[in-house]
C-alpha positions as CSV (number, residue, x, y, z in Angstrom):
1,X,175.2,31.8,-61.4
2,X,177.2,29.0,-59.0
3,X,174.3,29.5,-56.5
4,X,171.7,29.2,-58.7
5,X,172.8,26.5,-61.0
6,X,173.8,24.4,-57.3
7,X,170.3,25.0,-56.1
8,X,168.9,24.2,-58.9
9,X,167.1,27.3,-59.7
10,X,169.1,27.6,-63.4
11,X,170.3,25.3,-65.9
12,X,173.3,26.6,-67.9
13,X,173.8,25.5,-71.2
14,X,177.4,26.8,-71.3
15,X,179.8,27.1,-68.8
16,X,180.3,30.0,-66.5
17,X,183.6,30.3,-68.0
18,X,182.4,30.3,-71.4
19,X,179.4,32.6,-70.0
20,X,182.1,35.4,-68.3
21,X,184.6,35.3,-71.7
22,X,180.9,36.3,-73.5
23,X,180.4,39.4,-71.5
24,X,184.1,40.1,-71.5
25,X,183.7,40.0,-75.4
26,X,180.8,42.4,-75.3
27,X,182.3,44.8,-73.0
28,X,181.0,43.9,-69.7
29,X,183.5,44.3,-66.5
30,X,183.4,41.7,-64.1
31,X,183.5,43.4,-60.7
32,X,185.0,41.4,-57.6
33,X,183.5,41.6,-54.5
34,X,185.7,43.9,-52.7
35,X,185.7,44.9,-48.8
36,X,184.3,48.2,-49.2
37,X,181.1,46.8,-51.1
38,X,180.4,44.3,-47.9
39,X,181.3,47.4,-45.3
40,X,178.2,49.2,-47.1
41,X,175.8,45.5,-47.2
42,X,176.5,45.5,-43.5
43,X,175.0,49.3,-43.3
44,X,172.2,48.5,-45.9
45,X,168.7,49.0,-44.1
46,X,166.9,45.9,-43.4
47,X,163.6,45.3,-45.8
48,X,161.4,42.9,-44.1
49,X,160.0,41.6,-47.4
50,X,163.1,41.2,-49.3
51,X,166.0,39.2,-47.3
52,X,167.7,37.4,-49.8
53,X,171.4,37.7,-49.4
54,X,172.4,38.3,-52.9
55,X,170.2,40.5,-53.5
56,X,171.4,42.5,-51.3
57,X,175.0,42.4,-52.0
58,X,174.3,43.1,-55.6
59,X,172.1,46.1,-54.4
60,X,175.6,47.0,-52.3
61,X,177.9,46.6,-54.7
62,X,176.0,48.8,-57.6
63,X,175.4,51.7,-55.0
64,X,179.3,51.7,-53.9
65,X,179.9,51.6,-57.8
66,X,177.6,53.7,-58.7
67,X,175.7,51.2,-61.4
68,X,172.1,50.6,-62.8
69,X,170.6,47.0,-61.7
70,X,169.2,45.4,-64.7
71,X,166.4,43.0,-63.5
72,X,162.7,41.9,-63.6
73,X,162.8,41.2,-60.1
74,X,160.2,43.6,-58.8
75,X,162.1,43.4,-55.2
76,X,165.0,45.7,-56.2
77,X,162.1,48.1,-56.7
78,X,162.4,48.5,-52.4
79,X,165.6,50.0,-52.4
80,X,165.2,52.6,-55.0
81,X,165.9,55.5,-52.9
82,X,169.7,53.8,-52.9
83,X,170.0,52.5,-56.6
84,X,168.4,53.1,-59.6
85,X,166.6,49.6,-61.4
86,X,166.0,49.2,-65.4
87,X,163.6,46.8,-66.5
């Protein structure tokens, strides 16, 4: 959310803080970026349509965890022999 609110790309209307104690409250985890998840983004196939960074380490991190990626973002739709995408 950093990213995109710096870039421009989202405008909060709450802080992040305020915006992680909401999930908290509704039972989300908040999972920290861990060595093992960047060991498998390092091993993740290169897609030459899709090269966005984050992308790609949220695509990591849900496969090493074993997680669902919530998104309208069509491009997680290329790596669904590795993680499984909701819409």
């Amino acid at each position: 959310m950093a990213i995109k609110v710096n870039i421009k790309k989202l405008h909060l209307q709450k802080s992040i803080d305020e915006y992680k104690n909401g999930l908290i409250e509704n039972g989300f985890t908040i999972i920290p970026i861990e060595i093992h998840h960047l060991e498998y983004y390092t091993n993740l196939p290169q897609n030459p349509t899709h090269k966005d960074p984050f992308d790609r380490l949220i695509i990591s991190t849900a496969a090493v965890e074993n997680l669902k990626i919530i998104s309208k973002d069509e491009k997680f739709n290329l790596y669904q022999d590795i993680v499984e995408t909701v819409w």
